[in-house]
C-alpha positions as CSV (number, residue, x, y, z in Angstrom):
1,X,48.5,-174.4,-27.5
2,X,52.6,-173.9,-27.3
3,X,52.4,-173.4,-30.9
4,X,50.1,-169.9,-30.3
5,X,51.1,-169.2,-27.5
6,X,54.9,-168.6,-29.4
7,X,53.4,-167.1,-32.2
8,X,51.2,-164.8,-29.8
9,X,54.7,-163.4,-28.3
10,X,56.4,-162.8,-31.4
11,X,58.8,-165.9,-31.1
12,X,60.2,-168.0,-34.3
13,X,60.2,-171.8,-33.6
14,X,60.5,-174.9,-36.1
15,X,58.5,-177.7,-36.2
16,X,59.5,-181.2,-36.3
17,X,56.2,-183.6,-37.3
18,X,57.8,-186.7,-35.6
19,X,54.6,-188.9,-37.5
20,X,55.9,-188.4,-41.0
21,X,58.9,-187.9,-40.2
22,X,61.5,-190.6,-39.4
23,X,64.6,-188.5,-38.4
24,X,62.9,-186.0,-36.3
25,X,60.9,-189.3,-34.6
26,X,64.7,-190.7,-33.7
27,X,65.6,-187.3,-32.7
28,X,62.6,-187.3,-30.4
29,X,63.2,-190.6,-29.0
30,X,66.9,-189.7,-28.5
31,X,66.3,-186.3,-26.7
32,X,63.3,-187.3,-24.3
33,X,64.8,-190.5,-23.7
34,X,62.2,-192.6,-24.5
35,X,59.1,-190.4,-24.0
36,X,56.2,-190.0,-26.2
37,X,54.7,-187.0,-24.7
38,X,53.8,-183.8,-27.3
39,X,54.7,-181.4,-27.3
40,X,58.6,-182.1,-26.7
41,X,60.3,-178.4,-26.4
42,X,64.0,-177.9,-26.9
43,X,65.3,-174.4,-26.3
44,X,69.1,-174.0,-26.8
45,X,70.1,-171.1,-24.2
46,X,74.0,-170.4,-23.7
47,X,75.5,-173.9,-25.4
48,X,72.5,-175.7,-23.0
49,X,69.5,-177.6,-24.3
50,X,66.4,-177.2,-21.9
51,X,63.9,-180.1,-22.7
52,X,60.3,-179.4,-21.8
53,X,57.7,-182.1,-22.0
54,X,54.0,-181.3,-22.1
55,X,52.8,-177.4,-22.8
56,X,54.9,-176.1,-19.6
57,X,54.2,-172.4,-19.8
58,X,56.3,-171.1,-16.5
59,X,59.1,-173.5,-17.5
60,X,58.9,-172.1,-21.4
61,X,59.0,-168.6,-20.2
62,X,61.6,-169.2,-17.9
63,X,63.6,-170.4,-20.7
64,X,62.9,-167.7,-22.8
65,X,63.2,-165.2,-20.4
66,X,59.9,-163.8,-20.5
């Protein structure tokens, strides 16, 4: 779903496959603290990570500006 619906508004995003990967699993761990929720958003705005846990779309667009 958060995947289309960024795609659907013309906005690039990367994806990190936390099952195959090891690094971005860490990463993950690190940045939720602890949780194992997908899909686990970071949006850097202005020096400021905004975590978002779960397809959140007010709290996405809000931090996006849309």
């Amino acid at each position: 779903m958060l995947k289309g619906y960024l795609t659907e508004k013309g906005i690039l995003y990367s994806e990190r496959l936390t099952d195959t990967d090891d690094a971005a699993w860490e990463e993950m761990m690190r940045e939720s603290d602890g949780s194992l929720g997908v899909p686990f958003t970071v949006i850097e705005k202005d020096g400021e990570k905004i975590k978002i846990l779960g397809f959140d779309k007010k709290r996405v667009d809000s931090a996006l500006g849309l």
